[in-house]
N, C-alpha and C positions, 0 to 999 in steps of 0.2 A: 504493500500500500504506500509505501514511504516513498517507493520508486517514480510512481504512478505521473505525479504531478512533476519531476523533475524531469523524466521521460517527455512531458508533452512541451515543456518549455524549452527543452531541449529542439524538437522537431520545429517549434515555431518559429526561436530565433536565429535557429541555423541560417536556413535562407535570410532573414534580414542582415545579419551580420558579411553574411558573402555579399551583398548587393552593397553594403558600406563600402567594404574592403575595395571590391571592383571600381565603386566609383572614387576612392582616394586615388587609384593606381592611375586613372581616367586625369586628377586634378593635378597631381603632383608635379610630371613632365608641363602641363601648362603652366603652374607657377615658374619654373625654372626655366623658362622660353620667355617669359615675359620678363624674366629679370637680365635674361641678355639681351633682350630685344633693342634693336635702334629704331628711333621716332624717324618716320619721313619728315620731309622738309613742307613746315606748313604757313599756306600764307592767309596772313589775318582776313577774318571775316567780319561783319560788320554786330554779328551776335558774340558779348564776350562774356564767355562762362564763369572768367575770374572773379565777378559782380556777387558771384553768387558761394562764397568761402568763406565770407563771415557775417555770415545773416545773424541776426539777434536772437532768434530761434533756428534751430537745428531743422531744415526741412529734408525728409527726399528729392534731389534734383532731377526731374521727366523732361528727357530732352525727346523731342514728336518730330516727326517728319517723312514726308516721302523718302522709300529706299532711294540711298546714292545720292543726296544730296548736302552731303556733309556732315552730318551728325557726327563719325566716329572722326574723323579729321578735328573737327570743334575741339573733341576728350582730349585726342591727342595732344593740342596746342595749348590745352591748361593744366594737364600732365607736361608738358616740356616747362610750363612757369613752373611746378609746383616741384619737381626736380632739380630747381636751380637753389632753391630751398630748404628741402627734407630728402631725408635718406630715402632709396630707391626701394627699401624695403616697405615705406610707409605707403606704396602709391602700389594697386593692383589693377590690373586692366584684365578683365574677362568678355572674348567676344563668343558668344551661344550661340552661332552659326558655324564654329569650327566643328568640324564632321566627327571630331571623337567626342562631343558632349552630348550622351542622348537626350530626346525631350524627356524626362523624369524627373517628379521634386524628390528623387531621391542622391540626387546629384547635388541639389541647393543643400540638404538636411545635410550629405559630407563637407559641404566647401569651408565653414569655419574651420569648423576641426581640423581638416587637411590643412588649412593657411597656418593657424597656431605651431600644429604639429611641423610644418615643413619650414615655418619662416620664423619660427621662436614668440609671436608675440601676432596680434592682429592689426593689421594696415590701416590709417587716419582716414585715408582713401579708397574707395572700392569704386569702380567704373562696372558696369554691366551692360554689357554693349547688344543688342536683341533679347532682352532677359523674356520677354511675352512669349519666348516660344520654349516655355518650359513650363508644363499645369502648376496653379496653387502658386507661381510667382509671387503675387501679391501677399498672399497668405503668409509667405514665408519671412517677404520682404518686411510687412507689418512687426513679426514676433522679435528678428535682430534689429530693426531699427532702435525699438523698446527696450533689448536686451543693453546694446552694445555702441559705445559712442564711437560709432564710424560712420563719417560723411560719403552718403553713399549719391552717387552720379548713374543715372540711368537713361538708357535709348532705348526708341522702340519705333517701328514704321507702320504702326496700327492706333489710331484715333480710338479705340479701345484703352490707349493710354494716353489720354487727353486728359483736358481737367472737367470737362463735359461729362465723361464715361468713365474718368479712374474708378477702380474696386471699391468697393464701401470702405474694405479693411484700409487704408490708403486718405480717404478723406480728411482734409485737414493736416494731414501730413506731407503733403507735395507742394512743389511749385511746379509749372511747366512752363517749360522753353520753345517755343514752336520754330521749328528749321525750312526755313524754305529756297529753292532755288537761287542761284547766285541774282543778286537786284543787279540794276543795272551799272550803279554806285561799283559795286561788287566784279561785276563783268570787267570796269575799264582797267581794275588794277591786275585783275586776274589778268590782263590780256597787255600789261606795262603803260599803257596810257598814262600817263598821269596829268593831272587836270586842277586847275586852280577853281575850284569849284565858287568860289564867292569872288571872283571874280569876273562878271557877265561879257563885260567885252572881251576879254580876253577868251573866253569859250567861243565866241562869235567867230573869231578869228581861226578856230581849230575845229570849224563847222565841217569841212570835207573830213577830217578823222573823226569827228564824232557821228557824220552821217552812215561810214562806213562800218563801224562799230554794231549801229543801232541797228542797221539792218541784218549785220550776222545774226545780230541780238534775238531778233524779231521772229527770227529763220530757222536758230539752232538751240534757242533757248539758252537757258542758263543754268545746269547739270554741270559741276566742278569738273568731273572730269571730261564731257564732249566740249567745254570749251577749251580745255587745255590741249584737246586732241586735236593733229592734222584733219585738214577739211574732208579728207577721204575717208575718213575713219568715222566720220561724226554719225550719220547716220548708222552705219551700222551699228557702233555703239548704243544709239536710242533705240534700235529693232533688240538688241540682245537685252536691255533694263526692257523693254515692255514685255519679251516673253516669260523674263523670269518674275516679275511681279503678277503675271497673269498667272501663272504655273503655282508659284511660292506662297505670295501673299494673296490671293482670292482662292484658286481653286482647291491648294492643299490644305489650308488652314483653315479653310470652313466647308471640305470635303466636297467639295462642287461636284456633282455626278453627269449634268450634261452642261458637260466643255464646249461642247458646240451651238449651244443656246449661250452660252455670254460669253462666246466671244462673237456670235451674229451681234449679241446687244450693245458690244464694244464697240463694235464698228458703225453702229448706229449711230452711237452716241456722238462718235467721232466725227458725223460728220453731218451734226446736229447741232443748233445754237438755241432750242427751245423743246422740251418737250413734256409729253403727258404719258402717263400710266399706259391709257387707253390707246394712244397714238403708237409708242413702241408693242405694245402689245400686238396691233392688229398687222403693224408692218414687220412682228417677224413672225405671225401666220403666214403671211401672204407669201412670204420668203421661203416658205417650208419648216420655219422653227415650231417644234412644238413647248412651248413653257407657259405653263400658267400664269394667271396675275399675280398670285400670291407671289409665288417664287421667282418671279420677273421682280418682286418689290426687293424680297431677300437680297438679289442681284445686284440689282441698285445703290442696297446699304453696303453690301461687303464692298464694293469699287470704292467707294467712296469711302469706308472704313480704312482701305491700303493708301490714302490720299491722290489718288490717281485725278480725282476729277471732285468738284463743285457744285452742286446742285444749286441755284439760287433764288430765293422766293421771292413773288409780289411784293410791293410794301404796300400794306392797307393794316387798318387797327380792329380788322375782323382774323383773328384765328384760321377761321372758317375759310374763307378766302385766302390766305397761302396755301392752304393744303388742298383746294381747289384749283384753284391757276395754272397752266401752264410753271414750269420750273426753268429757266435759264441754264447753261453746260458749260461751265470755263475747264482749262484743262491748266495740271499741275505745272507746264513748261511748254511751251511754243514747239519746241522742238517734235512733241509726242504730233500734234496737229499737223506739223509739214512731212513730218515721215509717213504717219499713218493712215491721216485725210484723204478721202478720195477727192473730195468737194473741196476743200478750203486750204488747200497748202500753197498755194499762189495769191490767198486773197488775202491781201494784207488788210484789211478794213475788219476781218477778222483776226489776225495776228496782230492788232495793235488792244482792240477791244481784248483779249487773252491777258497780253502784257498790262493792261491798267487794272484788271480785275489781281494780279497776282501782287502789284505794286500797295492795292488796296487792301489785301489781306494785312502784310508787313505792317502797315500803316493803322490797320483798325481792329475790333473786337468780329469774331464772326458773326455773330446777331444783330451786327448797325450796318451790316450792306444787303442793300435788295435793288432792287428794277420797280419802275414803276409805268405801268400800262393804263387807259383810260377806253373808254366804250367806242371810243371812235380809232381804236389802234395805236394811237400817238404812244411813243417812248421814249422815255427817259432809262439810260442803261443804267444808271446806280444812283440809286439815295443813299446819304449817308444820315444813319440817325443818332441821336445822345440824346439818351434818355428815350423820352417818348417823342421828341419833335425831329424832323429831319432838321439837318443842319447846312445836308449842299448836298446837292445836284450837279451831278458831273454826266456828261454827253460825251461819246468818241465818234469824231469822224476825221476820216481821212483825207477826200478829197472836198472839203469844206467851202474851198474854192468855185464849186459849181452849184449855181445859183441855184437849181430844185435842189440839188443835199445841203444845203445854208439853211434854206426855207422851212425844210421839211424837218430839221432838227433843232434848228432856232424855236418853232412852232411849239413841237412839242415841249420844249424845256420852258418854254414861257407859260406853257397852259399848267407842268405841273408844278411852280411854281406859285401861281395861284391859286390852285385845287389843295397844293401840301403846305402854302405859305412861308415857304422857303428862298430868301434871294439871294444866297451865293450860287452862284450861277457859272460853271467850267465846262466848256469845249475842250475837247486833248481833238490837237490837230497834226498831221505831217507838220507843217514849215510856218502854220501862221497863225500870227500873232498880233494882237491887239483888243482894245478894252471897248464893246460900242454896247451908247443905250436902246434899247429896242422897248416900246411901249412904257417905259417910264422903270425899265430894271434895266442893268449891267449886268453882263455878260463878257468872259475873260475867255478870250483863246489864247490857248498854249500849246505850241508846240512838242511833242510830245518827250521829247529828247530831254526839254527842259522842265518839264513837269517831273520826269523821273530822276533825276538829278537835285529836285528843289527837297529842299528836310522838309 
């Protein structure tokens, strides 16, 4: 009898204990690769993480973004300050897309232990570089944060780890950092330009190199690494990031069973500037797709969960009416539209409208940009709101220069103007510029170059 119960503790921790063991042997070699590791050569971005080291309260660091957009480059560049200062042993960098880390929170339960046990003491520093692809993340991240005073830095390219949708366990305990595409700010230095930026005539002057700039801009986007890539590479590199986020971050991660119903719906979207439930719905009947509504919605959310793409609503003070309206499609980078656009990779009236919506994220909270439409058609591409009132109304046109497209977006920005009661009033234009009154309001055009350029 005395056996009985040692015999069965026995059989149960067996296995638990080999699955420790396994994953210490899993941890060990990555600590020791990371402490010989050399940092690449990184040039500053306009998001700086050092901001974020001596906060008054101790938070989680959620760094969010589109895959390949810089997120691990950012760790990198604040691991190379924090290296100039404390021992190498205090700083650990964990990335969970390296092929020996299974997805298992039995791998998270080994990692202290293993660091203690292989580095003498535990790290000031922890970096976790795709941690959401490991179950109970959160769970775990919650019990040492509480436990153990280490400032812990985390990535992830799932709006799942936003501060919208962070884990319950997690609330109140995060900040988020959102990463987006290089700005255009961003682009000139990546690309050696360098520019006196408050300086206006003198940019006036460096108008043919800022032309040329804006248009690679426009064309290839702004993805760290296809700007730093030869022109022939660039493309293909944007074909290789959209098949592995379609493959990675939609289809494997939320187990997508018909691959060929989203990626019909990808290609819709792509080359699409508006749409509805019902509308994609019946156009990828008619194509042969079989998918439901529901699971056309699921579709929807996961895309947009991988930050691929934007959905943007109506501005009206009915609920009711955004989640009736037609939805607006801006896409994460310029560059996805011209590679994978059937419709729009030559129309720049579309790539300029792309690039203000992504300038306007950097620049605002997600829930203050919408579009505004009226019973007679007329639009206005973005309201910007604070609080409950809009605050400006921005218009994109490109060839503004020709009298019906003056008229017809002058038009509408005056009517909603008066309907939202809003008079900051911006045209983003190609080349032109000037301030006129129209019916008793001003209106600013600016050329766009100089728009994304201005703080």
């Amino acid at each position: 009898m005395l056996d009985f119960p040692f015999s069965i503790s026995y059989t149960v921790s067996s296995p638990i204990l080999y699955i420790f063991q396994t994953m210490k042997e899993i941890i060990k070699p990555i600590i020791f690769e990371w402490q010989e590791r050399k940092l690449p050569r990184i040039i500053p971005r306009e998001v700086n993480l050092s901001n974020y080291l001596n906060l008054t309260v101790r938070k989680v660091i959620v760094i969010t973004g589109f895959r390949r957009v810089g997120k691990t480059y950012l760790v990198f560049g604040l691991i190379d300050n924090l290296l100039g200062k404390t021992d190498r042993k205090d700083v650990l960098y964990i990335n969970f897309e390296d092929e020996r880390i299974p997805p298992r929170t039995e791998f998270l339960t080994a990692l202290l232990p293993t660091i203690k046990e292989t580095l003498g003491h535990l790290p000031s520093y922890l970096f976790l570089d795709e941690i959401q692809t490991i179950p109970d993340w959160s769970k775990w991240l919650r019990r040492v944060y509480d436990k153990e005073a280490i400032n812990f830095f985390v990535t992830g390219s799932s709006s799942k780890m936003s501060s919208k949708e962070i884990p319950t366990e997690l609330r109140g305990r995060c900040l988020e950092v959102k990463v987006y595409p290089l700005s255009f700010r961003e682009f000139l230095k990546f690309q050696n330009i360098e520019l006196d930026l408050k300086n206006l005539p003198y940019l006036e002057n460096q108008k043919a190199t800022m032309m040329r700039a804006l248009n690679e801009y426009l064309h290839y986007g702004g993805m760290p690494e296809v700007v730093l890539a030869e022109e022939l590479k660039k493309t293909e590199i944007l074909q290789q990031y959209y098949a592995t986020v379609v493959r990675r971050d939609i289809i494997e991660r939320f187990k997508i069973k018909n691959e060929e119903g989203l990626k019909g719906l990808l290609q819709l979207l792509l080359n699409s500037t508006i749409f509805t439930t019902n509308r994609l719905y019946n156009n990828l009947k008619s194509t042969g797709f079989k998918i439901g509504k529901t699971t056309l919605c699921h579709y929807l959310a996961h895309i947009e969960t991988a930050y691929f793409l934007k959905s943007l609503p109506i501005f009206s003070y009915k609920i009711k009416n955004q989640l009736q309206y037609p939805r607006k499609v801006y896409f994460i980078d310029n560059g996805f539209i011209t590679t994978l656009s059937l419709k729009f990779s030559k129309n720049l009236g579309r790539l300029y409208e792309n690039v203000v919506f992504q300038e306007l994220q950097r620049r605002f909270k997600e829930d203050e940009i919408f579009y505004w439409r009226d019973e007679k058609q007329r639009e206005v591409d973005f309201v910007i709101k604070k609080g409950l009132k809009p605050e400006m109304l921005l218009q994109v046109a490109y060839d503004v220069e020709d009298f019906e497209t003056k008229r017809r977006e002058t038009t509408a920005l005056l009517r909603a103007s008066n309907v939202l009661q809003c008079n900051r009033l911006i045209i983003i234009t190609a080349d032109y510029e000037t301030e006129e009154k129209m019916k008793g309001k001003r209106i600013k055009f600016l050329p766009l170059w100089k728009w994304l350029l201005s703080e």
